[in-house]
N, C-alpha and C positions, 0 to 999 in steps of 0.2 A: 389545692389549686395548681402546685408547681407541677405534681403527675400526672393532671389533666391537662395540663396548655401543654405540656415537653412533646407529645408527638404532635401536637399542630403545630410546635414549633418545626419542630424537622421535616415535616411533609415543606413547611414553607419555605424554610432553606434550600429543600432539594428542588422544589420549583423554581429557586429565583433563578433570571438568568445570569450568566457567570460574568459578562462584565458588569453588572450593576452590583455583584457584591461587595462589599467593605474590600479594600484593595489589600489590608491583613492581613484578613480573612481567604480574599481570592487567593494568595500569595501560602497563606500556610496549608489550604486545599492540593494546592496546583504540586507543593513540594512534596507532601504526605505521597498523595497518588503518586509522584514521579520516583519517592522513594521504594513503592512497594512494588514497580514494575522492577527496577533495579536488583532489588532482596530476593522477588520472584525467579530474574533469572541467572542470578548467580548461585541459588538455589541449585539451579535445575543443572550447573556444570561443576558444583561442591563436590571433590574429590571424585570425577571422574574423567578419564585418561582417555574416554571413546570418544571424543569430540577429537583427539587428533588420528583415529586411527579406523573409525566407521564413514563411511561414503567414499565421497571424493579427497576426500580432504588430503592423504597420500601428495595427491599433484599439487596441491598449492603448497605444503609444508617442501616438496622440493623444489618447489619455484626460491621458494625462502632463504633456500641454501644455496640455491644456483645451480642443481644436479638436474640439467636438461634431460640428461638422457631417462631419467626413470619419468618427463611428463608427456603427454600426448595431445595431440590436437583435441577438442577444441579447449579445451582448460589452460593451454600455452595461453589464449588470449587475453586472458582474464589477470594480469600482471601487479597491476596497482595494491590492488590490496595486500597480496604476500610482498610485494618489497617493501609496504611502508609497513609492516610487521617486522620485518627481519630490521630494518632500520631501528625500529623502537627498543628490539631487545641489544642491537648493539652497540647504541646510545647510552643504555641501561646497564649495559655490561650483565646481561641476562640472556637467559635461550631463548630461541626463535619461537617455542610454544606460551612461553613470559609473554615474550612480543604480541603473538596474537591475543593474549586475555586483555592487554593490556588495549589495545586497538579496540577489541569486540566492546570494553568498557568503553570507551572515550565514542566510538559508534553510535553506541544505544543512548546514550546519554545526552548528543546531537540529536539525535529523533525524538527523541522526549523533549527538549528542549523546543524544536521546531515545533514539534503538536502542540505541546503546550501552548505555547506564542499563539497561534491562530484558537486554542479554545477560549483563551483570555480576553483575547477582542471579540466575542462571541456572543450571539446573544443565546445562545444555547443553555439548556434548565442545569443547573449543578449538578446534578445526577451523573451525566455524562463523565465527569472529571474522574470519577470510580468506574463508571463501565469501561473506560479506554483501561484506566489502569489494571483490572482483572482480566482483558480477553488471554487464551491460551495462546495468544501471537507471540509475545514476550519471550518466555522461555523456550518457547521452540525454537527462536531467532537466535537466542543465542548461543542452545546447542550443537547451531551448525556458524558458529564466529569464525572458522575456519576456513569455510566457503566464502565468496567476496558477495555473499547476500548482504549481510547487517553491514561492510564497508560500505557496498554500494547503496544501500538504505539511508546511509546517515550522507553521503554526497548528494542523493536525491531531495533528502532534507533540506539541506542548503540550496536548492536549485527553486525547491518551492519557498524555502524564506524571501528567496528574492524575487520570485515572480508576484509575491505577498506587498513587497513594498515597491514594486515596477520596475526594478532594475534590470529592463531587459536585456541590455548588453551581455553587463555578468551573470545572466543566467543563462546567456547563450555560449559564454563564453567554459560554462561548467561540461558544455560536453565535450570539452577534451578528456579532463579525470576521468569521467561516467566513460567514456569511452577506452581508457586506460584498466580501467576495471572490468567490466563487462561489456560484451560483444552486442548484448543487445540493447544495448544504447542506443543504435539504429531505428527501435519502436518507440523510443523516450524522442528521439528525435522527431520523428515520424506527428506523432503525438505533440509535440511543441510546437511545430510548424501548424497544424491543421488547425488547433485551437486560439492561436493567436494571429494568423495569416491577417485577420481584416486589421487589427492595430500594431503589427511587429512592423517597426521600419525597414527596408531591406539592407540596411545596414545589419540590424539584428538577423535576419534570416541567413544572410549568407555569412556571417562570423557563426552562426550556430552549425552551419552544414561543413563550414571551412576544418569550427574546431572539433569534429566529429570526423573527417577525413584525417585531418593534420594526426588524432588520438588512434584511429586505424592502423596506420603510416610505421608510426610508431611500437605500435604494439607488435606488431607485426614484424618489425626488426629486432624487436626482443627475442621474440618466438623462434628464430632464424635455426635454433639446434633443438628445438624437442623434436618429438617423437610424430609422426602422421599420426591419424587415426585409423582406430582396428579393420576400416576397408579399403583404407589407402585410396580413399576417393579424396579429390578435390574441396576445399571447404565449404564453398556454395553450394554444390551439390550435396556434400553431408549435412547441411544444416537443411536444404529443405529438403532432401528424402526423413532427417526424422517428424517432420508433422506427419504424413499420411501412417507412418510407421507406429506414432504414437497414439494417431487417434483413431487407427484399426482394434491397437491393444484398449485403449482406454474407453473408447465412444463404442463400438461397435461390438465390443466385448471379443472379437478373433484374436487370439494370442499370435504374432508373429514368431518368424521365426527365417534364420538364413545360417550358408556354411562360417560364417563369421561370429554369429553371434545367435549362440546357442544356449541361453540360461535362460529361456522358458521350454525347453526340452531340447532332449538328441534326435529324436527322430519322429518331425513331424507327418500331420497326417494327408499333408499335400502338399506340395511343392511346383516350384516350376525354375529352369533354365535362364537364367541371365550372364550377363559378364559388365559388372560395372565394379573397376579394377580388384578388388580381391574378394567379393561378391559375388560367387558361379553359381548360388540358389537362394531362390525366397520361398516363402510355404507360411502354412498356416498349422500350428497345433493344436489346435482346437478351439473350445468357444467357453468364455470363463465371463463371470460376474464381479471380476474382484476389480476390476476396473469399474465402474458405476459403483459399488460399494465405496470405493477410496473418496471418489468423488462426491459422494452425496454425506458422506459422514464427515468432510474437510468441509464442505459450504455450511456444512451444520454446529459443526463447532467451531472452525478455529479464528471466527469473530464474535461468538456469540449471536446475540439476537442483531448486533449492528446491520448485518445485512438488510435485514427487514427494514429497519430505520431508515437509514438510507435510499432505499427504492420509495419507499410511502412516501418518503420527503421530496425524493425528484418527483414524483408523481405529479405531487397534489401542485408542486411551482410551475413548470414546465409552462403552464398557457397564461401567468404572469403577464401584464402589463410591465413595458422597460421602465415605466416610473416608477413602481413599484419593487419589480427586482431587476437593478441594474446592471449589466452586462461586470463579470468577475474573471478575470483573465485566470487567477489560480481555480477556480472552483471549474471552467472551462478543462484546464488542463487536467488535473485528477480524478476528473468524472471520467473522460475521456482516454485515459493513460489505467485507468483502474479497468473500467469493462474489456479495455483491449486486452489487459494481463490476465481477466478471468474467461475470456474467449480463448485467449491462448494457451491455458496452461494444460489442459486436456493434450495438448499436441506437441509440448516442449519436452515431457517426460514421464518418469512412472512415480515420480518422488511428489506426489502430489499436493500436500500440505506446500510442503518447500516450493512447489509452484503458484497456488492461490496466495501464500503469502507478499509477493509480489503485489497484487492489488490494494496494498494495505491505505496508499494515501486514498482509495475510493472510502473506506471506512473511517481512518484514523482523522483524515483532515478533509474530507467533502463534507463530511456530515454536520459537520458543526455550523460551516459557510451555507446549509444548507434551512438551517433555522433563524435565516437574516428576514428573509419579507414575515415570518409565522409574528403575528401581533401581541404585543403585551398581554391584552387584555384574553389571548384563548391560553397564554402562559401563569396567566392568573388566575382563572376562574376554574369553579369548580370541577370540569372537566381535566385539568389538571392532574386529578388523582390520580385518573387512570396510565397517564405520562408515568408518576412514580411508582403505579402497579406494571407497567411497563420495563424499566428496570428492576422491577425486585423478579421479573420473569426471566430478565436476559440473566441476571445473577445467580439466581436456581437452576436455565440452564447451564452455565458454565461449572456449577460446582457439581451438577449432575455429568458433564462430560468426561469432569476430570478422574472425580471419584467414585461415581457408582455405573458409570455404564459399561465398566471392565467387567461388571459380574452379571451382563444381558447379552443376549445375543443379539447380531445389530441387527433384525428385524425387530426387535421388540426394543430396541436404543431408539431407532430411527423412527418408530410409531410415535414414541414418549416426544422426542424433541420437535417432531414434527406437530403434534401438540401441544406443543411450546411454542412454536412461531403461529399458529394458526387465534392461540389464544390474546400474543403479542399483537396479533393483525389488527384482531376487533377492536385492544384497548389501542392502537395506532387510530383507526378509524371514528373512533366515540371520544376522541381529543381533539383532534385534528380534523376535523370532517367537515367544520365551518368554517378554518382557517382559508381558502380561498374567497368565499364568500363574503368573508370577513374585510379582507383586504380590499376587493373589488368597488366594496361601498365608500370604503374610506379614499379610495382612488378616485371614487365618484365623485363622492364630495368636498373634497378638495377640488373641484376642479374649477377656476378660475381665480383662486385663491396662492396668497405664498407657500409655495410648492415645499416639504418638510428636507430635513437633512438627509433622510436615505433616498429622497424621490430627486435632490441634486447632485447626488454624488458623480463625477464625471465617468464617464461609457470609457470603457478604452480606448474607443479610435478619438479621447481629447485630451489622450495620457498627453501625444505629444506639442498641446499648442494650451499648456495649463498655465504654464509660465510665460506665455502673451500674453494672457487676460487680464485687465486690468480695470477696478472699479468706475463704474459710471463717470462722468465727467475730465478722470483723470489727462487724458489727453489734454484738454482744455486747459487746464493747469499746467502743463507741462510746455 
């Protein structure tokens, strides 16, 4: 009897959703997962010295040290993260590369910490709590702890804990740091403002745009002795001449090419005459697939199947009743801060993993906010299965990216995974297929009746008048 009910027992666990579990139980779940993201990527920098000496990382290890002269625009800007490194090692009375493992730990372990938070209050099936903790995001992140990604991931953390529990002030008030760390805090901004404009006070909008100037200001007197950049253009100008530049190489498959910067060949097969300051040719070297390659093998792996997840789930909510799904300021801003990050990273550079990974709170923390209206009863019924044959797909792909797609060639990778989201689709769609429909009834029929907990939850534009409200009569008494 006990080796008969044991997998109905665990299909059933893995259905439930994660705040309704035993709070033990949620709690030794949430720490397991949170442990093996950790193991995973400490793993992946286990006695290896290339995390301070492949990419970029050169310029921030000399930010560290204060050796201007070996850093170059735009990497001067990017500040925060290498001082509060260098701080930690000589707090610690340790070297500057101590300092950074020491940061990339205390980083990762905020973001996990954040994610977690938001999966806990979730009505999301327990499954999820292993699929965040296996995607190949982890260890990628943090063999680049060098780079101000995983800093500026774990600041970003804190900016959505507090957009989670309304504090809009202090989460306007976080793009000073965000803006001390990375330059493009500008689109985190950008993105804060548009998704909350109908309930930010303008108190909050202009403390958010203040402490994102005041973070520029700043940063930007740090920077006062590096180095220009290798075309001695202007910042502005070198920041948007690389989108076209990156989305000729990347989107349209034309490898660029100019007398500056010559490391996808010497001598291209067309050119033309400019003078934009030490820039006197642009050309084209030909026409290559390894950009679309990059890109269609990073959307495929390095979230797993989450991708899918997430679009089916915006999907099928989007024409929701506001009684039904109440307007969510963070769920607003991640949806919206994530598609921007996977529209832009085609155009930011050729490092492209290290650019999708930016979309991560679209994945890591929309998704969960995302299975708030789907009803009990389609998380419980037999359609359910296919939910946990849904994960056991995203988990086969990921063990197939990591380990067996080294020995395919990636036409025949990208056939296999691409049959892996297509078969994820169906079991998306044969669970979830009535979840609207489902809702709409129940919306129906409640109607002229006391309205349930998730159909009063207050909209944001009554964040700010929640504390005038006061029970029936009370005035009267008063």
């Amino acid at each position: 009897m006990f080796i008969v009910d044991t997998p109905k027992a665990i299909l059933r666990a893995l259905q439930t959703p994660i705040r309704r579990m035993p709070v033990p139980l949620r709690l030794a779940a949430g720490l397991l997962s949170m442990l093996f993201c950790l193991f995973a990527a400490m793993h992946a920098i286990a006695g290896r010295e290339s995390v301070f000496v492949t990419g970029d990382a050169r310029f921030y290890l000399s930010i560290a040290t204060g050796d201007y002269s070996q850093v170059m625009q735009p990497f001067a800007l990017r500040q925060l993260g290498a001082i509060s490194a260098a701080a930690l090692g000589h707090l610690l009375h340790s070297s500057v590369e101590e300092g950074f493992v020491l940061e990339g730990i205390f980083s990762l372990v905020t973001m996990l910490m954040v994610i977690y938070t938001v999966l806990f209050r979730s009505s999301a099936p327990s499954w999820l709590l292993a699929a965040i903790a296996f995607v190949p995001f982890w260890p990628m992140l943090m063999k680049e702890m060098v780079l101000p990604d995983l800093w500026y991931s774990a600041l970003l953390g804190l900016m959505l804990l507090l957009l989670k529990n309304e504090k809009m002030l202090a989460a306007s008030l976080m793009m000073f740091p965000l803006m001390l760390s990375r330059e493009s805090t500008s689109l985190t901004l950008v993105c804060f403002l548009i998704s909350g404009w109908q309930w930010l006070r303008w108190r909050d909008k202009s403390v958010a745009v203040t402490s994102a100037l005041a973070g520029a200001m700043v940063v930007k007197h740090l920077a006062l002795h590096a180095q220009p950049n290798l075309e001695h253009l202007p910042e502005a100008i070198y920041m948007l001449a690389k989108a076209p530049w990156n989305f000729a190489n990347n989107v349209l498959g034309l490898v660029p090419w100019s007398n500056v910067n010559q490391s996808f060949c010497s001598a291209p097969a067309w050119k033309l005459a400019v003078h934009l300051g030490s820039v006197q040719a642009i050309g084209i070297c030909g026409v290559s697939s390894l950009g679309w390659i990059k890109i269609t093998m990073t959307m495929l792996n390095e979230f797993g199947l989450l991708p899918l997840l997430t679009v089916f789930l915006w999907w099928r909510r989007r024409k929701l009743p506001e009684s039904v799904d109440p307007p969510n300021g963070l769920l607003r801003f991640t949806l919206l801060y994530g598609a921007a990050s996977l529209v832009l990273a085609p155009m930011l550079g050729t490092w492209i993993n290290r650019l999708v990974g930016y979309a991560w709170p679209l994945y890591l923390v929309a998704t969960p906010l995302l299975f708030e209206p789907v009803s009990r009863s389609v998380l419980f019924s037999r359609r359910a299965l296919a939910g946990t044959g849904f994960f056991c797909l995203h988990m086969f792909a990921i063990w197939f990216s990591i380990y067996e797609a080294i020995r395919w060639v990636w036409t025949t990778q990208v056939a296999i995974e691409l049959g892996l989201w297509l078969a994820g689709f169906f079991l998306l769609r044969y669970w979830l297929a009535e979840s609207k429909e489902r809702l709409d009834r129940v919306d129906s029929a409640s109607a002229g009746l006391a309205p349930s907990r998730s159909a009063t939850q207050p909209s944001p534009s009554q964040f700010r008048v929640r504390e005038l409200e006061r029970p029936a009569g009370a005035a009267g008494r008063a």
